[in-house]
MILOFI-181158 format. One record per residue (C-alpha): residue number from 1; residue in three letters; x, y, z. Coordinates in steps of 0.1 Angstrom, whole numbers, plus 5000, padded with zeros to 4 digits. Layout:
# residues N
NUM/ALA/X/Y/Z
...
# end
This chain:
# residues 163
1/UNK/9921/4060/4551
2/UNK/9935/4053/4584
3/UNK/9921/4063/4620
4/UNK/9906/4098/4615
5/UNK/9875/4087/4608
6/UNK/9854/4100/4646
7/UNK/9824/4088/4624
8/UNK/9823/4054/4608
9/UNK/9795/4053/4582
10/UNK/9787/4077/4559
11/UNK/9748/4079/4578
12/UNK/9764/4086/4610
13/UNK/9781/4114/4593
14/UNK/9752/4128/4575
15/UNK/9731/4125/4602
16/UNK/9755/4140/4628
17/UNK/9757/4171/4601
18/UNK/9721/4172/4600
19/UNK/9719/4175/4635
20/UNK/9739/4208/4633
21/UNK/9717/4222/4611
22/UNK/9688/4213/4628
23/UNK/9703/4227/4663
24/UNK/9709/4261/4652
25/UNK/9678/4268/4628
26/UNK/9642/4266/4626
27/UNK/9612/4258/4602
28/UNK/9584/4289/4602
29/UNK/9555/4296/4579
30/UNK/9555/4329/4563
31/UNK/9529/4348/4571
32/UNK/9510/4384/4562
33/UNK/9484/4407/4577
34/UNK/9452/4407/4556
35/UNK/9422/4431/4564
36/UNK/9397/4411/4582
37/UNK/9366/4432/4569
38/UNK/9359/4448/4602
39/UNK/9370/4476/4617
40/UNK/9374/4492/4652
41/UNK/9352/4518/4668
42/UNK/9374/4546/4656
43/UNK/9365/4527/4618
44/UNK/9405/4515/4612
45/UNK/9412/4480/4594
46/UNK/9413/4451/4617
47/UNK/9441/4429/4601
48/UNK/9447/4394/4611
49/UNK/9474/4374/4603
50/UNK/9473/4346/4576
51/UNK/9498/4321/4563
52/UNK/9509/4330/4525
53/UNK/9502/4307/4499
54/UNK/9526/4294/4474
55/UNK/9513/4294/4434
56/UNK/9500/4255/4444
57/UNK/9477/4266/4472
58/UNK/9503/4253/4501
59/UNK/9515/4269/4531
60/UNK/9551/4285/4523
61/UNK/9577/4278/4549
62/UNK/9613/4289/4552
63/UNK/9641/4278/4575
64/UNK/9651/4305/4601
65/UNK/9690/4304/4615
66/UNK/9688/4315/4646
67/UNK/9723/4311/4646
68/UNK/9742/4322/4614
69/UNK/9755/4287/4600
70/UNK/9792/4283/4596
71/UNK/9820/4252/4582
72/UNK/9840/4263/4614
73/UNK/9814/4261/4639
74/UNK/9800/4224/4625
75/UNK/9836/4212/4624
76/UNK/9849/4224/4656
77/UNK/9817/4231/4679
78/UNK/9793/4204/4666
79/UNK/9812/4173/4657
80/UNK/9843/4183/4671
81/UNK/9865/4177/4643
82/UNK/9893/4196/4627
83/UNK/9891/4213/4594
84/UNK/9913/4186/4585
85/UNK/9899/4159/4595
86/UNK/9868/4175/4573
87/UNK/9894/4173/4547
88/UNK/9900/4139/4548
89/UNK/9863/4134/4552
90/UNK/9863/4149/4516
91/UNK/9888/4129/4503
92/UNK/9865/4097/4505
93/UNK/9836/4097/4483
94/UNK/9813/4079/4506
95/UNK/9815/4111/4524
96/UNK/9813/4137/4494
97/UNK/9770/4140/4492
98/UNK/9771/4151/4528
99/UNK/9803/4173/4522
100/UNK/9783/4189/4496
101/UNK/9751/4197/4508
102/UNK/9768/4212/4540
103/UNK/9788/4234/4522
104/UNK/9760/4243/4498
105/UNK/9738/4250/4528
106/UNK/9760/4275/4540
107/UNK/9765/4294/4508
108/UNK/9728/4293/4504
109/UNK/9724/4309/4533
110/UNK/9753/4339/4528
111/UNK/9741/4339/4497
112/UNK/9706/4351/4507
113/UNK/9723/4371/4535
114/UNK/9741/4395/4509
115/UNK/9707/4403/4490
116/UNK/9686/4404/4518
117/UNK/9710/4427/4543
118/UNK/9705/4465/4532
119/UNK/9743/4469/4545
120/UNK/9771/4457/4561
121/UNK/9777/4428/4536
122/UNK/9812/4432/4527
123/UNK/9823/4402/4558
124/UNK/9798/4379/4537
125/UNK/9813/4389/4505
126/UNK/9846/4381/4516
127/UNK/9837/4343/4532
128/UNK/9820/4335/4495
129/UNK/9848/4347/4476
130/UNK/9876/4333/4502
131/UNK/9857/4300/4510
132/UNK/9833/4291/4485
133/UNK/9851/4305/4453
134/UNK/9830/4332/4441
135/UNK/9841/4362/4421
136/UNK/9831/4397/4412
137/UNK/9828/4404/4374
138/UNK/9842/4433/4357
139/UNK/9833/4434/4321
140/UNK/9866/4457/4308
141/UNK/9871/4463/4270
142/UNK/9909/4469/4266
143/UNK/9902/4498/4244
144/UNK/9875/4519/4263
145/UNK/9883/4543/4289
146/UNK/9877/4538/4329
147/UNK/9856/4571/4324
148/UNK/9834/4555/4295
149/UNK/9833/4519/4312
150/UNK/9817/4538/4343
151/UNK/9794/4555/4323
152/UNK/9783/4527/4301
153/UNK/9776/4512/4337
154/UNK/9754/4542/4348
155/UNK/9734/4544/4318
156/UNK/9726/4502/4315
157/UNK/9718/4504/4360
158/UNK/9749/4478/4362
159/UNK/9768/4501/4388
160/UNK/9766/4468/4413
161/UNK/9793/4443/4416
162/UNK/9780/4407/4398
163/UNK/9787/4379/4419
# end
């Protein structure tokens, strides 16, 4: 596959794509405010905080972007590639696993964006259909009205878009 190969072994790849992730995120433990038992003088709950506990008993912890991840800024920023140099990256299948888990790392993460955000999702929306193929359904039957589809969409609490 020529010379466009910046790095040689499928490793150096993944761990040069790692790196990205690593260098823009972080690791925390989730964690709630319990009441402690006690209580000021003026008799209010003294909370302190604990970590929350997964259905196993174990601490529950969730990567944190500090910096919203992005194919564009990995390629260009981080590894200082071009999107098709990425391209040919994908075209050999040493290369694919890392490919994949990138990719899948980002849609995870706008993903989670577009049902966590109360608004201004419509940017994310785009990038998922645009980028990573997603669609909205629309159930239509041919032979129902746009005035009884809309109710039948009211009634059932379906009056979101279905990614």
């Amino acid at each position: 596959m020529g010379s466009y190969k910046k790095y040689r072994s499928p490793k150096a790849f993944s761990n040069a794509v790692d790196a990205y992730f690593a260098s823009i995120s972080r690791t925390v433990t989730v964690e709630e405010k319990v009441d402690s038992g006690n209580r000021d003088r003026y008799g209010h709950v003294i909370y302190e905080t604990k970590p929350v506990l997964n259905d196993l008993g174990q601490e529950i912890r969730v990567r944190e972007y500090v910096v919203p991840p992005s194919l564009r800024d990995l390629c260009l920023d981080y590894l200082h590639i071009t999107r098709q140099t990425w391209a040919n990256y994908k075209k050999d299948p040493k290369y694919l696993d890392t490919i994949a888990q990138a990719r899948g790392r980002v849609e995870a993460y706008l993903a989670r964006e577009v049902v966590t955000r109360e608004k201004n999702t419509k940017g994310i929306e785009f990038t998922l259909m645009e980028d990573f193929g997603w669609r909205e359904k629309l159930d239509v039957n041919e032979h129902q009205s746009v005035e009884d589809y809309l109710k039948g969409l009211e009634s059932s609490g379906q009056n979101e878009s279905e990614f």
